[in-house]
N, C-alpha and C positions, 0 to 999 in steps of 0.2 A: 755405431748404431745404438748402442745401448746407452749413452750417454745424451742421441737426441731424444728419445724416448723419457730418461728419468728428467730431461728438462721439458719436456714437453707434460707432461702430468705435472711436475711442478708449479708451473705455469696453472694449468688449469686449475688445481687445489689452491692456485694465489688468488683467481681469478673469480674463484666459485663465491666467496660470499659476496662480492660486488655484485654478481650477475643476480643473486637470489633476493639481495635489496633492491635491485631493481625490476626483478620481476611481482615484489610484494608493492614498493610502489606504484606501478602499472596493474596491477589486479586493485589496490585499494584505491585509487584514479577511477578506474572503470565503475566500483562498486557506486562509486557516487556519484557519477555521472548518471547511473541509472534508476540511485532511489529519487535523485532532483526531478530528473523525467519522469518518474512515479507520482511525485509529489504536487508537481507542475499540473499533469495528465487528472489527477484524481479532484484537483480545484475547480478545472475545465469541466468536469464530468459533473461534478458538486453545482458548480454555480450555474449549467447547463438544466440541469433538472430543477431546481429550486426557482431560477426563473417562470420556469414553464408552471411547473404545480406549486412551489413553497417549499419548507424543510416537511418532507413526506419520507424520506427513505437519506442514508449517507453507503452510498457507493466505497467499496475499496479497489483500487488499481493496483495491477500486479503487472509487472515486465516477462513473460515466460522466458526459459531458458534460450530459445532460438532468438529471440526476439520481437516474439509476441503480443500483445496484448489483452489478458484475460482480466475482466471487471466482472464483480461478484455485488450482487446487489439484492441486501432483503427488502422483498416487498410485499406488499399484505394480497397474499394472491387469495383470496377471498375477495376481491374487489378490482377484476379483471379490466375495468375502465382505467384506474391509476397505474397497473401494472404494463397496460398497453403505452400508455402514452411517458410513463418512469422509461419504458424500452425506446422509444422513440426519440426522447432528449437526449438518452448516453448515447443511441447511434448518431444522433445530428454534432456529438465534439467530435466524434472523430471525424478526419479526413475520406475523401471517397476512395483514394489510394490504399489507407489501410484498409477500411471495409471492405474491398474488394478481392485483397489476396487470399485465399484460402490457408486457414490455419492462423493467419498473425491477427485475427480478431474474434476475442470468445466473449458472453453477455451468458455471466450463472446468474441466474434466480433463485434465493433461497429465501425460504419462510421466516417473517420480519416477525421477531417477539413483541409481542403483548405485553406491554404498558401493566409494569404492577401496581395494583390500585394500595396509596398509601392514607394510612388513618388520618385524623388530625390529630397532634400533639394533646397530650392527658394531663392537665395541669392538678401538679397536687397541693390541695388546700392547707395553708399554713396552718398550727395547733398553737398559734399564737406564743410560740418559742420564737427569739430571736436565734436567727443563723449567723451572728457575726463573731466573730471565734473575739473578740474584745471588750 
C-alpha cells in the first residue's frame, strides 16, 4: 500500500510541471484570443462611429470578466445631439444577439477632455552671432 502511494505522488510531482506549462500556455492562448477580439471589436466600433459623424470621439472596448462587452466612450456631453447619435453608431456594431442579453452589453459615457489650446512657436531673433561651433 504504501509503496503505491510513494509511487503515485511521485508520478504526480513528475507530472506537475508538464501540467503547469500547459496550463500557462492555455491561459496565455486565451489571453490573446481576447485582446484580438478587443482589438478587432474596438476598429468595428471606431470605423462605425467615424463613418457616421468623423473622428468626433475614439471608443475603447473591454472583454468583461464573464464575457461581456463593456465600451467606454468620452463624449462632449454638452452636445447631446453628437452624443445621441456617437450611442447609436457603437450600438449599430454590435450584433442584436449581444445587445439583447442582459449584462453582456455596457455603453460608459465619460466626459471627453478639452483640446488644450497651444501657442504658436516664439521665434528668437538672431544677435547677429554665428551659431556654428566652426
Amino acid at each position: 500500500m504504501q509503496s503505491v502511494v510513494l509511487s503515485t505522488v511521485s508520478l504526480l510531482v513528475a507530472l506537475s510541471p508538464i501540467a503547469l506549462l500547459v496550463a500557462a500556455l492555455w491561459l496565455s492562448n486565451w489571453r490573446q484570443r481576447t485582446q484580438l477580439a478587443e482589438i478587432a471589436r474596438q476598429i468595428a466600433v471606431t470605423d462605425a462611429i467615424h463613418a457616421m459623424l468623423g473622428a468626433v470621439v475614439s471608443p475603447a472596448v473591454r472583454r468583461t470578466l464573464w464575457g461581456g462587452w463593456r465600451l467606454t466612450i468620452p463624449v462632449p456631453l454638452d452636445r447631446p445631439e453628437i452624443v445621441t447619435q456617437v450611442v447609436e453608431a457603437a450600438y449599430g456594431a454590435f450584433s442584436a444577439s449581444e445587445r439583447s442579453k442582459p449584462g453582456r452589453f455596457e455603453i460608459a459615457l465619460t466626459q471627453q477632455d478639452r483640446p488644450v489650446p497651444r501657442r504658436a512657436p516664439v521665434l528668437v531673433p538672431a544677435r547677429g552671432e554665428s551659431v556654428s561651433w566652426t
